[in-house]
N, C-alpha and C positions, 0 to 999 in steps of 0.2 A: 924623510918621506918614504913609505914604504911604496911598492912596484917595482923595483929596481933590479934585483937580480935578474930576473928574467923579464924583463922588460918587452910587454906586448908587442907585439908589430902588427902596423896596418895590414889589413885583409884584405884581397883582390876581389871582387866576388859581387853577387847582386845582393845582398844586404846593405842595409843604412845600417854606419856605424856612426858611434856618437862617442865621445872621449869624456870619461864622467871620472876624477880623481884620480888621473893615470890611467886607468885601462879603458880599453873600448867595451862597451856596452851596444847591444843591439836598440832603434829606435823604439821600439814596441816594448822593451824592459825597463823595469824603472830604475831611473838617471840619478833617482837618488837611492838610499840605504834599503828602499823597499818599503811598502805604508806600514810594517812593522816598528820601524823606528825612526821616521822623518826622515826629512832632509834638513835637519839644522839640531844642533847639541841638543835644544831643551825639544824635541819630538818626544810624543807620545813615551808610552813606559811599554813593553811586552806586555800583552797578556798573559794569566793565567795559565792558561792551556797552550801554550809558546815557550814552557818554560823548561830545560832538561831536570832531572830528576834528584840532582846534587844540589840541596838547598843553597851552598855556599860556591857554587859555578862560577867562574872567574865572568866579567862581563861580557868579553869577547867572547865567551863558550857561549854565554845563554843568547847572545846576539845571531853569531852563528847560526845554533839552532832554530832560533825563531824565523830568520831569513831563507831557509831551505826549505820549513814549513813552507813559507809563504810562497814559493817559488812555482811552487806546484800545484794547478795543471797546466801553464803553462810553458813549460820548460824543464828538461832534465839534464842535467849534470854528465859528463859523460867522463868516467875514470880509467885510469891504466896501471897497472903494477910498475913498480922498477923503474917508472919511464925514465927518468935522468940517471940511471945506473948505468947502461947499457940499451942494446938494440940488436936486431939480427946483424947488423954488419959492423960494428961497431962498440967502443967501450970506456966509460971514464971519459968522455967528451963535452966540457963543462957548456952548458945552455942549448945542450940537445935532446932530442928525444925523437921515436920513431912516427909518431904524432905529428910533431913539428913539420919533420919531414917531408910528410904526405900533404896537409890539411894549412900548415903556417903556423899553426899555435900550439903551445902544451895541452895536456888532456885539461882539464877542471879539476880533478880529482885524483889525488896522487895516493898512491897503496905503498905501504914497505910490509917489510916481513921482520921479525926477531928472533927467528928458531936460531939457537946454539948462542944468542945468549944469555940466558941460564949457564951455559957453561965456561963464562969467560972467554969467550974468542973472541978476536977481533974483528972476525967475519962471519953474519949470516948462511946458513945450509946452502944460497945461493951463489957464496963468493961475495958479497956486498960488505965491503968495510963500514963498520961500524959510524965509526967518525963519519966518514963520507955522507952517509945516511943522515946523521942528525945537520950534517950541513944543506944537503939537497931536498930535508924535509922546512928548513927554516927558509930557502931559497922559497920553495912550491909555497908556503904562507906569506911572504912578502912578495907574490906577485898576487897571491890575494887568492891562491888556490886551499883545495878543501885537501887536510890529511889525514889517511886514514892507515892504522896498523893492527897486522894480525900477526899470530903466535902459534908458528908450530913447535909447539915447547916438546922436548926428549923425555921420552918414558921415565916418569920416577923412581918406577921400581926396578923395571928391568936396564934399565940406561941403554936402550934402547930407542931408536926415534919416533916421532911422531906417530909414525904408523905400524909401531909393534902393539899390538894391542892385550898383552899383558896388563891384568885389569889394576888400576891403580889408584884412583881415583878417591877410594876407602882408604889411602894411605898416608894422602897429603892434607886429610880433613883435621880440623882439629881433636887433637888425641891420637891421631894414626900416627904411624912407623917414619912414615916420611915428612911428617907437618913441618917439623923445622926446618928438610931441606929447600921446601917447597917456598918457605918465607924469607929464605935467601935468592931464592929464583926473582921472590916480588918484589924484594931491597933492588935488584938488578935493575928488574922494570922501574922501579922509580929513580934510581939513578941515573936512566936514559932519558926515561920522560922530565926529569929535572933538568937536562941540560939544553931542552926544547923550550929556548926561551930569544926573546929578539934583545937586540944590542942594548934599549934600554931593561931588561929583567924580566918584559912580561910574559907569564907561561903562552904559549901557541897552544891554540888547541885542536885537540884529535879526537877521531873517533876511533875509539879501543875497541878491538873483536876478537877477543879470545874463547876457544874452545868451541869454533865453529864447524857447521855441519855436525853436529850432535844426532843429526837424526839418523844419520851413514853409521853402520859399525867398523869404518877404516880408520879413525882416529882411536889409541886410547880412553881418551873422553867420552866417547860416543855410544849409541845404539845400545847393543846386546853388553858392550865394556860397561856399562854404569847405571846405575838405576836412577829412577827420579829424581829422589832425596836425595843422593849423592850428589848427581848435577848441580842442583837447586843450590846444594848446601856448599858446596865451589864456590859455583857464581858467588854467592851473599858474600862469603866471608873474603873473597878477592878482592868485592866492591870495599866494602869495609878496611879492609885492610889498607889499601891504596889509596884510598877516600878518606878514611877516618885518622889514621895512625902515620901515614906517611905524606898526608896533606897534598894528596894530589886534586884539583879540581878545574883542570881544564881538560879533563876528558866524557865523551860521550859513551855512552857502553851501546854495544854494538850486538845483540840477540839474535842470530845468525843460522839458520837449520842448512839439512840440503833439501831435497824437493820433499813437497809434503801431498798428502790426499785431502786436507780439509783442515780445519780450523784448530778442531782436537787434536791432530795429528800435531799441526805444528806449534801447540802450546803445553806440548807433554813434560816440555821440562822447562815450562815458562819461569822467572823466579821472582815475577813480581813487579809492579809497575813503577816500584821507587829505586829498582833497579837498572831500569834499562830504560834506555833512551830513543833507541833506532831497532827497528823489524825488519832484519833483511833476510835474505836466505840467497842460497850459491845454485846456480842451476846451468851445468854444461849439456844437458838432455836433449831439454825440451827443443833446443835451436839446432839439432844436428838432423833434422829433417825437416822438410818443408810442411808436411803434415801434420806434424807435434810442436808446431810454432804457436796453435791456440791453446795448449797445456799450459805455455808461460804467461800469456793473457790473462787463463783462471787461476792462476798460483798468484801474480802480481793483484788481481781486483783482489781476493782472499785480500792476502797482505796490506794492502791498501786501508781495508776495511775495518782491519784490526789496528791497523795503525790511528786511524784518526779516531775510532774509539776510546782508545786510552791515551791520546795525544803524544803519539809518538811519531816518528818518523819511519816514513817506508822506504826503501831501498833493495835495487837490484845490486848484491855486497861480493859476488864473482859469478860471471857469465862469460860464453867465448867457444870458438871452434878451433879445436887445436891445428893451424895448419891456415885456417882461413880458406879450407880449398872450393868453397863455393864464392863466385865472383860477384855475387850480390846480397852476399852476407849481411851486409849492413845495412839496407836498408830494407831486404824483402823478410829478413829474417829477425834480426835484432830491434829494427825503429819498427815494424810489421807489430812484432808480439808487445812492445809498448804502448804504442800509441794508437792502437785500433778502439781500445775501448775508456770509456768517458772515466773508469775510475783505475783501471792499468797507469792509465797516462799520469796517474797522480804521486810515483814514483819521486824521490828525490835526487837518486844519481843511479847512473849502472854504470858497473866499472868490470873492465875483461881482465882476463890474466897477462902475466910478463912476453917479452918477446925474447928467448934466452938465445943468446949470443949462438949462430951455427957451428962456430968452433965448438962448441960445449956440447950444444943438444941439438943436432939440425933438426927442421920442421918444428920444434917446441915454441909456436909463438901462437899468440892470440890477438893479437893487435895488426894493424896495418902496417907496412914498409915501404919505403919507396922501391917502384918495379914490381910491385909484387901486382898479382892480377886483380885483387880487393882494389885497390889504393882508388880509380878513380870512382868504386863502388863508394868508398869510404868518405872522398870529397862530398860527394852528393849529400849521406849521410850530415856530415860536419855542416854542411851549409844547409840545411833542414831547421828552420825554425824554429824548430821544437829543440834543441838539441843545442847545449852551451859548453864552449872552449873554454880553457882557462881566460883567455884576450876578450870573450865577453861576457865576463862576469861582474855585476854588479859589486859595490863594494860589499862586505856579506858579512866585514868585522866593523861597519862602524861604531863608535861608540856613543849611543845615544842610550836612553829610556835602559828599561831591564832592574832589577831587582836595587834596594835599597841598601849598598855597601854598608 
């Protein structure tokens, strides 16, 4: 029975909680799989326009997908990077997290990162053991959370990192100088995502976001580094390669800018609807003034907009104040610029950056802590209606209806 490594804990608090399959669920959320797929084996099938964009999606990925469609406008997902990694005060502490801490539950939506390995390490650019990773990524799925992973992969050409912007991109395409080293980096990835599997065999799925914020020129990949085709021509053959040749298909692809001015803006290096699954984009801006909190409002309705156009999923994919130094960050600033307007709110999760360890980075966090001056801003947030914990989340992999194995 899955639920069990991190095993929800009742909530204090003025919400009706309901116990629907192991975890608690809110009374006003549906108790069962969601009207996407019943509440009993032979329910209904997904719809069409429900479906991710990998013909052969493992069932739990198109389920997934289809459940977080549905989720919204009532409810968003709230994520955190690292969370069972470490904390500001804290490290390697199994069934904790900074979340936890504060609020009683894990985030919803759990983030890792993969930079460094392409290079064989056993550790992430962050310090995160490997191994570790794929244990507290299958932990964050058998308590029925959402995972997602991004990739700040090391400059190709210059073997430099992520943010040497040494243009490179022409080099790992097929035919370029670096192609083959490049498909040794995606042998790696699927070695990883292969081993993201629960105790009977079956793939967990994620949502993949690589080569995001494209629209920034501080990544390699990005901006003034790459040109359209270039990007474009990435993406495909990543998708394909991963997808087609290395049989990966429990992941979601993850289409990710940083802030944009409009539609064109942020489909300049679109690569197509059979590509990608989820419209997010990263924005630490807009929330670092009380002013510029309605920029994230028209950036998320944009998004929104285009998402349910091509039936995709919209998502706020990195947002956060570094420092949290404002005491009502969360909910004048962050739940403010979501939920203010009828089609923002239709968001599937926002997930803030890591809380890195103060021995390492002090003040580098983005999330709440316990003591910290946010923390009872953050309760308030946490216990907002609108806004779902790991502990109340609908079951979001059952296995009902979805495509015909």
């Amino acid at each position: 029975m899955r639920y069990t490594s991190l095993a929800a804990l009742d909530r204090v608090g003025s919400r009706q909680l309901v116990r629907t399959s192991g975890i608690a669920v809110r009374t006003a959320a549906a108790t069962c799989l969601l009207a996407v797929a019943g509440c009993a084996g032979d329910g209904p099938s997904i719809p069409e326009n429900a479906l991710p964009s990998d013909p052969e999606a493992t069932l739990e990925t198109q389920v997934l997908f289809a459940n977080l469609k549905s989720l919204a406008p009532d409810y968003v997902l709230f994520g955190h990077q690292d969370a069972l990694a470490y904390g500001v005060k804290w490290k390697v502490e199994e069934g904790r997290s900074d979340v936890k801490d504060v609020a009683g539950s894990h985030p919803a939506v759990f983030g890792w990162e993969l930079g460094d390995l392409e290079l064989g390490e056993a550790e992430n650019l962050d310090d995160v053991n490997f191994e570790n990773m794929k244990r507290w990524i299958k932990q964050g799925y058998e308590a029925g959370g959402v995972i997602t992973i991004s990739w700040h992969m090391n400059n190709p050409v210059s073997g430099g990192n992520a943010w040497d912007t040494t243009r490179a991109v022409y080099a790992i395409l097929p035919g370029g100088e670096r192609h083959e080293l490049y498909r040794t980096w995606l042998d790696a990835f699927a070695e990883f995502a292969g081993d993201l599997r629960t105790d009977d065999g079956r793939p967990i799925p994620v949502i993949f976001r690589p080569f995001h914020e494209h629209s920034g020129s501080w990544f390699w990949w990005g901006g003034a580094n790459v040109t359209d085709d270039e990007y474009v021509e990435l993406w495909r053959f990543t998708v394909d390669y991963l997808r087609d040749e290395k049989g990966l298909h429990n992941l979601l692809w993850a289409y990710s800018t940083d802030v944009f001015t409009d539609e064109a803006h942020y489909l300049e290096h679109y690569p197509g609807h059979e590509y990608v699954d989820v419209l997010g984009y990263d924005d630490y801006r807009a929330l670092s003034t009380e002013e510029s909190v309605p920029l994230m409002t028209a950036r998320l309705k944009t998004l929104v907009e285009l998402a349910e156009e091509s039936g995709k999923l919209p998502a706020l994919t990195e947002t956060g104040l570094e420092g949290v130094g404002v005491p009502n960050w969360w909910t004048g600033r962050l739940l403010e610029a979501i939920e203010t307007d009828s089609a923002s709110r239709r968001i599937s999760y926002a997930l803030v950056w890591r809380n890195a360890n103060e021995a390492d980075i002090p003040g580098h966090h983005f999330g709440p802590y316990a003591g910290h001056p946010s923390a009872p801003d953050f309760v308030q947030f946490a216990e907002d209606p609108f806004v779902l914990l790991l502990d109340e989340l609908p079951d979001l992999y059952r296995q009902s209806g979805g495509r015909e194995e």
